[in-house]
N, CA, C and O atoms as a GROMACS GRO file, in nm:
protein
  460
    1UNK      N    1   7.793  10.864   9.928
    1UNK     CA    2   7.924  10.911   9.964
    1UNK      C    3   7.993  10.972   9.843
    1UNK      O    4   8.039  11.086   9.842
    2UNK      N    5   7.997  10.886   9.740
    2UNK     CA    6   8.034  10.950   9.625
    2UNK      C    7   7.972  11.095   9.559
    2UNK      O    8   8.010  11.158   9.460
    3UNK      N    9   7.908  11.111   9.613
    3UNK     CA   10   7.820  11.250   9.551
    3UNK      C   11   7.866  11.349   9.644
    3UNK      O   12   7.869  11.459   9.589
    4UNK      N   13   7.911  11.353   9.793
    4UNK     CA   14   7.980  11.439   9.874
    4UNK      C   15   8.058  11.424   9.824
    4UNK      O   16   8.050  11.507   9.733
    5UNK      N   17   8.173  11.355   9.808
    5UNK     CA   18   8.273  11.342   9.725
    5UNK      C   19   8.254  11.486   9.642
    5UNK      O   20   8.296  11.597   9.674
    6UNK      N   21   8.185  11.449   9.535
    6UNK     CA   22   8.169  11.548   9.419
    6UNK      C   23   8.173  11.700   9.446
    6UNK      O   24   8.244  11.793   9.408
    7UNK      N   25   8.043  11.684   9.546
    7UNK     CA   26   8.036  11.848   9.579
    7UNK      C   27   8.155  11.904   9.644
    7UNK      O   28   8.179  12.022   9.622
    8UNK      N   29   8.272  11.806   9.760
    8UNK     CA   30   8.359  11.916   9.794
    8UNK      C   31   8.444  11.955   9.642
    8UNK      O   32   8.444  12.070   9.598
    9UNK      N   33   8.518  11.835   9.567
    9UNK     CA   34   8.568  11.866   9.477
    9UNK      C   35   8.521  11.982   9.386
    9UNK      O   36   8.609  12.057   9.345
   10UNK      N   37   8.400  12.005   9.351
   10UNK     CA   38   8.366  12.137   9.253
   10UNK      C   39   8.335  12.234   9.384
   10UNK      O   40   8.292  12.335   9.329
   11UNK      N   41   8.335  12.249   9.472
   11UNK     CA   42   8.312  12.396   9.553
   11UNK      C   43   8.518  12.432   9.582
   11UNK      O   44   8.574  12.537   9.549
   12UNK      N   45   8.569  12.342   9.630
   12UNK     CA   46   8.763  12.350   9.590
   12UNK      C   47   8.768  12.410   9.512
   12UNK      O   48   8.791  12.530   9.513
   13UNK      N   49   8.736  12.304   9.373
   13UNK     CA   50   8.777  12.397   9.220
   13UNK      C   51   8.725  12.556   9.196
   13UNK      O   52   8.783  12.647   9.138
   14UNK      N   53   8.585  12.554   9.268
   14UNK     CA   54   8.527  12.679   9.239
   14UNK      C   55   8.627  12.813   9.314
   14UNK      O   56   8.651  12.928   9.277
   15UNK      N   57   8.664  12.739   9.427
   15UNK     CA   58   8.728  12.852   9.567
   15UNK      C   59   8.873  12.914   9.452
   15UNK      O   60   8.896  13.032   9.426
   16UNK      N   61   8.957  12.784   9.399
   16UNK     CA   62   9.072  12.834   9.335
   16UNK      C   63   9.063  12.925   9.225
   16UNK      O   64   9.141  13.016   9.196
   17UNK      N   65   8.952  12.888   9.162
   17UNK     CA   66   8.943  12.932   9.028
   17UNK      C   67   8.901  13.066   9.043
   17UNK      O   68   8.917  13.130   8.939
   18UNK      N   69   8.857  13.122   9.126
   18UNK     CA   70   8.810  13.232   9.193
   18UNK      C   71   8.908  13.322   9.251
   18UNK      O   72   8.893  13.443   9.238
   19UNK      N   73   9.026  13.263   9.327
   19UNK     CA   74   9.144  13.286   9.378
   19UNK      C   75   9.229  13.323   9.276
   19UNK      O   76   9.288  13.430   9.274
   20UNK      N   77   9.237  13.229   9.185
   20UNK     CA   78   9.362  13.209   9.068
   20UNK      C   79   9.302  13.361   8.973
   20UNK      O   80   9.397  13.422   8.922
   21UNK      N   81   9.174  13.419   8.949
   21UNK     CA   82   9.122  13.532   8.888
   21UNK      C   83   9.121  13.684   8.967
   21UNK      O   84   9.113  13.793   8.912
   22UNK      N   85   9.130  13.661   9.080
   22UNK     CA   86   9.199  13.795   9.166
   22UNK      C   87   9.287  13.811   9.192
   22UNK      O   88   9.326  13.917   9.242
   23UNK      N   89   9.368  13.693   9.163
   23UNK     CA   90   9.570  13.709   9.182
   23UNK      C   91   9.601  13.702   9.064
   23UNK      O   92   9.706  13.639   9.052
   24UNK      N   93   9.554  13.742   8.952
   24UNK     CA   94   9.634  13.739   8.802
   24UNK      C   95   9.686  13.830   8.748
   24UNK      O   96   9.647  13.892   8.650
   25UNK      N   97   9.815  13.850   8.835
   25UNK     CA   98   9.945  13.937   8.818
   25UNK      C   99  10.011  13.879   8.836
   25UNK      O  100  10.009  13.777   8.906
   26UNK      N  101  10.170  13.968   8.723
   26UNK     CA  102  10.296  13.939   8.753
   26UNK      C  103  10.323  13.956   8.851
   26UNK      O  104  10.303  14.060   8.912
   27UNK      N  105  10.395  13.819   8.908
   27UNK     CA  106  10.500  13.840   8.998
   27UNK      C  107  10.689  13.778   8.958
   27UNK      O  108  10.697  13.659   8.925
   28UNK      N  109  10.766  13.827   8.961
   28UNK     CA  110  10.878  13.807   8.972
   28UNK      C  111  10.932  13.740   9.131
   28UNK      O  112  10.904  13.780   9.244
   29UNK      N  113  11.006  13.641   9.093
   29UNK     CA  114  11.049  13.547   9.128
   29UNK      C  115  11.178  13.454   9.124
   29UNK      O  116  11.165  13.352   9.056
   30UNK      N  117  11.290  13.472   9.181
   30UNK     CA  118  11.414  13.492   9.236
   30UNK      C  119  11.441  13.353   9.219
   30UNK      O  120  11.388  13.298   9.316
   31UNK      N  121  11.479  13.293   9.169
   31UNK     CA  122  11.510  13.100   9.179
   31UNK      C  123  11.675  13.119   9.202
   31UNK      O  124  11.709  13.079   9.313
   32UNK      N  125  11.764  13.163   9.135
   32UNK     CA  126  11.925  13.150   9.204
   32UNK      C  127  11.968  13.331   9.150
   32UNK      O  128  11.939  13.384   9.043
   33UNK      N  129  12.034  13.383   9.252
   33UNK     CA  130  12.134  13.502   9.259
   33UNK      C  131  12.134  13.524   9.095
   33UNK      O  132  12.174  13.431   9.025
   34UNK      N  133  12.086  13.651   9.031
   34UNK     CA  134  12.127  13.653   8.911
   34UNK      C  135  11.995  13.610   8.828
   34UNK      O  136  11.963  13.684   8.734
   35UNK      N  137  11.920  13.502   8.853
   35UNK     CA  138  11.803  13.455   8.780
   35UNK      C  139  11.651  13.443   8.807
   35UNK      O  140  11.594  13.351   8.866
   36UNK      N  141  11.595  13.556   8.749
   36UNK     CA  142  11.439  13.544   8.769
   36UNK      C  143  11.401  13.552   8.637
   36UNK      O  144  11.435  13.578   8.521
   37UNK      N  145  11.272  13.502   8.748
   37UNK     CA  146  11.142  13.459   8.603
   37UNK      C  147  11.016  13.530   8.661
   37UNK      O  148  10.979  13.526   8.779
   38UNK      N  149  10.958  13.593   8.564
   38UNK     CA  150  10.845  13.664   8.609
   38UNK      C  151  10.721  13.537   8.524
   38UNK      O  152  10.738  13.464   8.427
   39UNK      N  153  10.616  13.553   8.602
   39UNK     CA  154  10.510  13.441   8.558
   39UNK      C  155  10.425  13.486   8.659
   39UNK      O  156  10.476  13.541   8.756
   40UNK      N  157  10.250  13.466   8.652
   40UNK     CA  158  10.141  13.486   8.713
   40UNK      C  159  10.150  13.406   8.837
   40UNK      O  160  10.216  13.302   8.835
   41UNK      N  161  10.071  13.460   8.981
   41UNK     CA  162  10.088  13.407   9.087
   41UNK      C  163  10.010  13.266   9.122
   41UNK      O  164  10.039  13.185   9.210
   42UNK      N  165   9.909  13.260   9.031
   42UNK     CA  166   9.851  13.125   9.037
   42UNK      C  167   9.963  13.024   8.986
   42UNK      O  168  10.026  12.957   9.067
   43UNK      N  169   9.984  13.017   8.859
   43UNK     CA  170  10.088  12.949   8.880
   43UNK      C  171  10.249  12.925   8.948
   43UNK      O  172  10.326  12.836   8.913
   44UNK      N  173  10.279  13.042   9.066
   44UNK     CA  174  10.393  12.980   9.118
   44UNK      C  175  10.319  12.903   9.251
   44UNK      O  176  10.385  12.815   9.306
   45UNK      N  177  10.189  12.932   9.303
   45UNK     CA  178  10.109  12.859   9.394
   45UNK      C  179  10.105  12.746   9.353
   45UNK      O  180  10.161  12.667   9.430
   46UNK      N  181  10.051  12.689   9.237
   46UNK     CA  182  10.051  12.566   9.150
   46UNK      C  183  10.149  12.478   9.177
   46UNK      O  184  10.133  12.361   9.213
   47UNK      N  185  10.318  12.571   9.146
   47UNK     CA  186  10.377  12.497   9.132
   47UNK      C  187  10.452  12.437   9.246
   47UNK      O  188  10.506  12.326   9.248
   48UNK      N  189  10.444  12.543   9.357
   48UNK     CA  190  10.528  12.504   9.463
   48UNK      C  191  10.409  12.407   9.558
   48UNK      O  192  10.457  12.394   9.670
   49UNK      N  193  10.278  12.340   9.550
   49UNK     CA  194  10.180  12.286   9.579
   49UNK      C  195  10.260  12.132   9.516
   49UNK      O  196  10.285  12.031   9.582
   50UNK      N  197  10.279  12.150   9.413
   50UNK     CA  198  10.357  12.024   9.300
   50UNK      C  199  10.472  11.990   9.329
   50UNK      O  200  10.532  11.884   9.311
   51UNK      N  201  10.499  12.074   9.368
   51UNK     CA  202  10.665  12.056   9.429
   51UNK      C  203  10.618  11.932   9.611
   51UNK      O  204  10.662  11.826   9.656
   52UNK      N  205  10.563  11.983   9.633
   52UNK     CA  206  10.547  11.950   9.804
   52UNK      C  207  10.496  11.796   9.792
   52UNK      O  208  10.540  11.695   9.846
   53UNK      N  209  10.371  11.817   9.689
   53UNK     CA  210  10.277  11.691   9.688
   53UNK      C  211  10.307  11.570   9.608
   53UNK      O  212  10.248  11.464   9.631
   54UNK      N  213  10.412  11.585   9.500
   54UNK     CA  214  10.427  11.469   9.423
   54UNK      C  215  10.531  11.397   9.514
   54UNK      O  216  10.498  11.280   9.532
   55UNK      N  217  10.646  11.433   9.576
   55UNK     CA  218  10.746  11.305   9.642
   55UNK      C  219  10.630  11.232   9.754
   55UNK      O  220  10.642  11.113   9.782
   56UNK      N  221  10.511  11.322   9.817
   56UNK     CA  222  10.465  11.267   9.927
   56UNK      C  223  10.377  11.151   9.809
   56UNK      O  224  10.374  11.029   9.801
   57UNK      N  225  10.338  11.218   9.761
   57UNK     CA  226  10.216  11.105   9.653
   57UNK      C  227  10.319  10.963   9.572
   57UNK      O  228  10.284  10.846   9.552
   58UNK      N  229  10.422  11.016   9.548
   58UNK     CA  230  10.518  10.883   9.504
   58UNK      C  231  10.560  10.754   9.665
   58UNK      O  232  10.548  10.632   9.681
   59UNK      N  233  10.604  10.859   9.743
   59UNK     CA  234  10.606  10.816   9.918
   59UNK      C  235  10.493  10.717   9.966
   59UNK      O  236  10.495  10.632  10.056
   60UNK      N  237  10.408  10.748   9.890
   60UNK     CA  238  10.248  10.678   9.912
   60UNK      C  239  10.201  10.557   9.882
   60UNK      O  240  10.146  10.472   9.952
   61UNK      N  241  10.242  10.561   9.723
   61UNK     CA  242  10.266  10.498   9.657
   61UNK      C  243  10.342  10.355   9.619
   61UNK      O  244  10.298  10.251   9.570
   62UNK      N  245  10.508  10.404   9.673
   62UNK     CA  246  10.543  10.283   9.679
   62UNK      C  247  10.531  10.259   9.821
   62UNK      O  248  10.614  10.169   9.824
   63UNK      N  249  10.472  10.276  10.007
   63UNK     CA  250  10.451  10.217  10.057
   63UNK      C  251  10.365  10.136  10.031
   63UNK      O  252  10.388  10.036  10.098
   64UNK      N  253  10.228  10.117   9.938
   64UNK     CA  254  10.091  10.089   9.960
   64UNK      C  255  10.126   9.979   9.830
   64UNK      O  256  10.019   9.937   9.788
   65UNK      N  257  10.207   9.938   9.776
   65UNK     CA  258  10.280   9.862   9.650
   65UNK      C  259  10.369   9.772   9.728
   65UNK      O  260  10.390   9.661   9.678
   66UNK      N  261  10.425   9.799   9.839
   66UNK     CA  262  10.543   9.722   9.918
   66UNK      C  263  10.403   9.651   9.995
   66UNK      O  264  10.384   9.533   9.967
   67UNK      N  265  10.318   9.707  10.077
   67UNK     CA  266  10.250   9.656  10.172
   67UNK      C  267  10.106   9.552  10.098
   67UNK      O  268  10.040   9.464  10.152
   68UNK      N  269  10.098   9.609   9.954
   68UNK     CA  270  10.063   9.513   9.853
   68UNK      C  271  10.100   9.369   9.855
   68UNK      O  272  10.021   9.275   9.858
   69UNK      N  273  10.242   9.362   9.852
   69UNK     CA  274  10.305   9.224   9.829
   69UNK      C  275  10.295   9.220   9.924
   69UNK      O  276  10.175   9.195   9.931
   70UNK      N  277  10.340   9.227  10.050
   70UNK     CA  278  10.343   9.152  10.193
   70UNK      C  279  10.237   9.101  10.209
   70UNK      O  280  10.224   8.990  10.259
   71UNK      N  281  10.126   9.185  10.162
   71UNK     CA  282   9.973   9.068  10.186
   71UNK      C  283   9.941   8.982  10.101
   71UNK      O  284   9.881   8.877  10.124
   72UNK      N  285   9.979   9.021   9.999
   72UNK     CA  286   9.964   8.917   9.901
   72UNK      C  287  10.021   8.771   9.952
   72UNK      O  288   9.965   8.666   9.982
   73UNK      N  289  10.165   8.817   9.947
   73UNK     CA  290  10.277   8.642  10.035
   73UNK      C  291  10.161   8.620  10.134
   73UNK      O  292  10.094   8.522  10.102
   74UNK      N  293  10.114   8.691  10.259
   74UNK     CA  294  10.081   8.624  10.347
   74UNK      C  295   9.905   8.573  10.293
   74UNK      O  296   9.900   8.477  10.369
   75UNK      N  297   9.861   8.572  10.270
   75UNK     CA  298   9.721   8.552  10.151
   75UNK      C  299   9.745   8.389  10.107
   75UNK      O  300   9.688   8.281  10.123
   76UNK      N  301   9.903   8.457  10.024
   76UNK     CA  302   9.927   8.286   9.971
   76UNK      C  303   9.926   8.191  10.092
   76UNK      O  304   9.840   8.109  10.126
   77UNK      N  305  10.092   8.237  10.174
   77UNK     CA  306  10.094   8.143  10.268
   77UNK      C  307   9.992   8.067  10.398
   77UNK      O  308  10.003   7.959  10.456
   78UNK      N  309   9.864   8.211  10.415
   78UNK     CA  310   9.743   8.118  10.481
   78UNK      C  311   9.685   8.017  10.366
   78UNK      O  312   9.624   7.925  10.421
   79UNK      N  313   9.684   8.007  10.251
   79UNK     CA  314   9.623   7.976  10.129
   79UNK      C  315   9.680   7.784  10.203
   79UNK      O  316   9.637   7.676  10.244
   80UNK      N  317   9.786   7.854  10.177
   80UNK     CA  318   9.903   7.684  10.159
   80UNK      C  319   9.873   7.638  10.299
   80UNK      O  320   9.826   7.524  10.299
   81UNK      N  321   9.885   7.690  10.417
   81UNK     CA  322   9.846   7.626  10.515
   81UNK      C  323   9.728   7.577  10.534
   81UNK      O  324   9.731   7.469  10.592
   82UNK      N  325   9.549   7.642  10.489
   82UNK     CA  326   9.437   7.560  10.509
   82UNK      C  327   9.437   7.452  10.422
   82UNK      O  328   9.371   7.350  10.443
   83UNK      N  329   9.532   7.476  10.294
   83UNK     CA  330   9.504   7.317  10.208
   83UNK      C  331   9.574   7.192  10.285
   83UNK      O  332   9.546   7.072  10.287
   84UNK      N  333   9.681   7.275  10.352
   84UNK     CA  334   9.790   7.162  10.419
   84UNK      C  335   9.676   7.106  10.537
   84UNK      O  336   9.658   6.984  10.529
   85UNK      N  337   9.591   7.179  10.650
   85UNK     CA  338   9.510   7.178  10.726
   85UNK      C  339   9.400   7.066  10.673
   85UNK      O  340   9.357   6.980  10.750
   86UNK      N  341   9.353   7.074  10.523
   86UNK     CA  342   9.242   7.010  10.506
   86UNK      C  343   9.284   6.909  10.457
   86UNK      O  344   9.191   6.828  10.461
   87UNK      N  345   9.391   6.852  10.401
   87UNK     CA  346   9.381   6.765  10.318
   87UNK      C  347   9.399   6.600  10.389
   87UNK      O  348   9.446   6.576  10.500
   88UNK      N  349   9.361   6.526  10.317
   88UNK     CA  350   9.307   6.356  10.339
   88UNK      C  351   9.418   6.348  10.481
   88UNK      O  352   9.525   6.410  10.490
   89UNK      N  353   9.353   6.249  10.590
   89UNK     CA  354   9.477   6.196  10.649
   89UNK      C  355   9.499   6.011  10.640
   89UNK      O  356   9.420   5.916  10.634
   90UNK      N  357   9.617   6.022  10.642
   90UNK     CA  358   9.606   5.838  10.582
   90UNK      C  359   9.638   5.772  10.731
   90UNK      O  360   9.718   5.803  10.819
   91UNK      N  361   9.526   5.652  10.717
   91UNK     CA  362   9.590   5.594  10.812
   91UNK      C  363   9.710   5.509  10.868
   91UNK      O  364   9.802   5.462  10.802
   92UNK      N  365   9.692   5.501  10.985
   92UNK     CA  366   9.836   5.464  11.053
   92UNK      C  367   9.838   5.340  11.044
   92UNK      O  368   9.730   5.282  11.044
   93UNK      N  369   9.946   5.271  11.035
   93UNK     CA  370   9.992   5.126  10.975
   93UNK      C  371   9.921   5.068  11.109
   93UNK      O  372   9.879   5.126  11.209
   94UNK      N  373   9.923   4.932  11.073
   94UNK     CA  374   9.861   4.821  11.181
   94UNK      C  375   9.925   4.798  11.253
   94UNK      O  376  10.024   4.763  11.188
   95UNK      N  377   9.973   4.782  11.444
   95UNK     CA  378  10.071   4.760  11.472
   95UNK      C  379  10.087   4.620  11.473
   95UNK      O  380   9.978   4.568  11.450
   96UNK      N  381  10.170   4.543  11.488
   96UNK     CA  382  10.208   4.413  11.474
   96UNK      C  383  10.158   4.350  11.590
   96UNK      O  384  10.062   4.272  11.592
   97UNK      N  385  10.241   4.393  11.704
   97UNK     CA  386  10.232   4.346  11.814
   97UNK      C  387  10.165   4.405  11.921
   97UNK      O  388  10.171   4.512  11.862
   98UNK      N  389  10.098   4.438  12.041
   98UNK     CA  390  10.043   4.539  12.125
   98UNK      C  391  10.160   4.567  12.203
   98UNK      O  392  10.250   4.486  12.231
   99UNK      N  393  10.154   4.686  12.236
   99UNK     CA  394  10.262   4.751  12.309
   99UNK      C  395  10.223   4.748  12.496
   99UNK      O  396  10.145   4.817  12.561
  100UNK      N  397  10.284   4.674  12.525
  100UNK     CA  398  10.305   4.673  12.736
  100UNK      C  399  10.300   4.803  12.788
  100UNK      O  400  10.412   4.852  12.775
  101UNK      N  401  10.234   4.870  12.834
  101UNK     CA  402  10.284   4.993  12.877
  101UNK      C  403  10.245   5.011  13.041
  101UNK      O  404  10.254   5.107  13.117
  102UNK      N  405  10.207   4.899  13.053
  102UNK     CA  406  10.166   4.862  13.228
  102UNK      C  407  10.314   4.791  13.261
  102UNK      O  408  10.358   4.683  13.221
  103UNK      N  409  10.380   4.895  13.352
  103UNK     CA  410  10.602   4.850  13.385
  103UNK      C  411  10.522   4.715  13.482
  103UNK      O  412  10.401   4.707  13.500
  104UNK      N  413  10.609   4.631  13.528
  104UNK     CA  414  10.600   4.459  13.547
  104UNK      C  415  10.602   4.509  13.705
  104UNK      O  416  10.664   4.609  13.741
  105UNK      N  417  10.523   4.426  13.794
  105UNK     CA  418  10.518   4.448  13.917
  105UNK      C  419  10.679   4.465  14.014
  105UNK      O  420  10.772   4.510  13.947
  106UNK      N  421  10.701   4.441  14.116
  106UNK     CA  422  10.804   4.466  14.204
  106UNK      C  423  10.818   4.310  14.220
  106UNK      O  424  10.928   4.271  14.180
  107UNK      N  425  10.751   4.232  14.258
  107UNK     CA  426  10.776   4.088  14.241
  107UNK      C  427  10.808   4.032  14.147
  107UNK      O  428  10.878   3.931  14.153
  108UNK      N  429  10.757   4.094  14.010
  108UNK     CA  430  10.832   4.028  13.901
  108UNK      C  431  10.991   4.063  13.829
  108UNK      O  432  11.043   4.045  13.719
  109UNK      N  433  11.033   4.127  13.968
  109UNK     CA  434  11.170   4.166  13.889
  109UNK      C  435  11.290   4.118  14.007
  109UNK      O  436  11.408   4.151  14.008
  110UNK      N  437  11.208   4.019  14.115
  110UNK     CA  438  11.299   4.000  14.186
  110UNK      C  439  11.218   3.838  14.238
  110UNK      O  440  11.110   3.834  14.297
  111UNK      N  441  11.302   3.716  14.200
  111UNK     CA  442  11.272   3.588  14.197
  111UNK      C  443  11.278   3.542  14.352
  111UNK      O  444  11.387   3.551  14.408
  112UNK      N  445  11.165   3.492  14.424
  112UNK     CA  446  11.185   3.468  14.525
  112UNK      C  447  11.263   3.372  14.593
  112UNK      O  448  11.307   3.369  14.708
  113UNK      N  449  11.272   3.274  14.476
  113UNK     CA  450  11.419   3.165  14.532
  113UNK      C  451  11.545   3.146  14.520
  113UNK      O  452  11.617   3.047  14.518
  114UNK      N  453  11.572   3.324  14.507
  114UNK     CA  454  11.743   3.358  14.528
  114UNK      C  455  11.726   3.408  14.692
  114UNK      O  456  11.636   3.480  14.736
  115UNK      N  457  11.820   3.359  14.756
  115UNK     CA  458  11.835   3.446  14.882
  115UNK      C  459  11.919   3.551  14.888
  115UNK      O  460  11.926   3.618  14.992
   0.00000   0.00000   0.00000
C-alpha cells in the first residue's frame, strides 16, 4: 500500500511541476482597489490552494485531538470499570439467626378458644 502511496504522490508532483513550467508568466493580480502585485501564476495557484487547505487541515486537526481525549476518558473509564468488575468479593457476614420467610398459617393467627 505504501508504495501506491508513493507512485500517486511522484506522478501529482510530476503533473504540477510540468504545469507550474508552461504557466511561468507574469500575471498581475488585484488584492484591494489601488493595489497589485504582479508574481508568476504557479505561485498565485499555490497560494490560493494554501489559503483553502490550511483552516480545513487545522479544522482536522483539532477535531481528531478533541475526539483523541474523548477516547482516551472512555479507555480509562472501561479501564476502571473491568478492575471494579474483577476484583476479590468478600464474603457476606454469618447470619445470626435464620430468617422465616414461610408467613404463619391462617390458623395460627386466629386462636380457636376465643369465640
Amino acid at each position: 500500500m505504501g508504495i501506491l502511496r508513493t507512485i500517486i504522490w511522484v506522478v501529482l508532483t510530476a503533473v504540477l511541476v510540468i504545469f507550474a513550467m508552461a504557466n511561468w508568466q507574469v500575471v498581475t493580480v488585484t488584492i484591494w482597489p489601488g493595489w497589485e502585485a504582479e508574481t508568476k501564476l504557479p505561485v498565485v495557484i499555490l497560494a490560493a490552494f494554501l489559503i483553502g487547505s490550511v483552516p480545513m487541515w487545522i479544522a482536522l486537526r483539532t477535531t481528531r485531538w478533541s475526539l483523541k481525549r474523548r477516547l482516551d476518558a472512555s479507555e480509562r473509564q472501561a479501564a476502571d470499570l473491568r478492575a471494579l468488575a474483577h476484583r476479590p468479593v468478600e464474603p457476606a457476614p454469618a447470619a445470626t439467626a435464620p430468617v422465616n420467610d414461610i408467613p404463619p398459617a391462617p390458623t395460627d393467627l386466629f386462636s380457636p378458644d376465643k369465640p
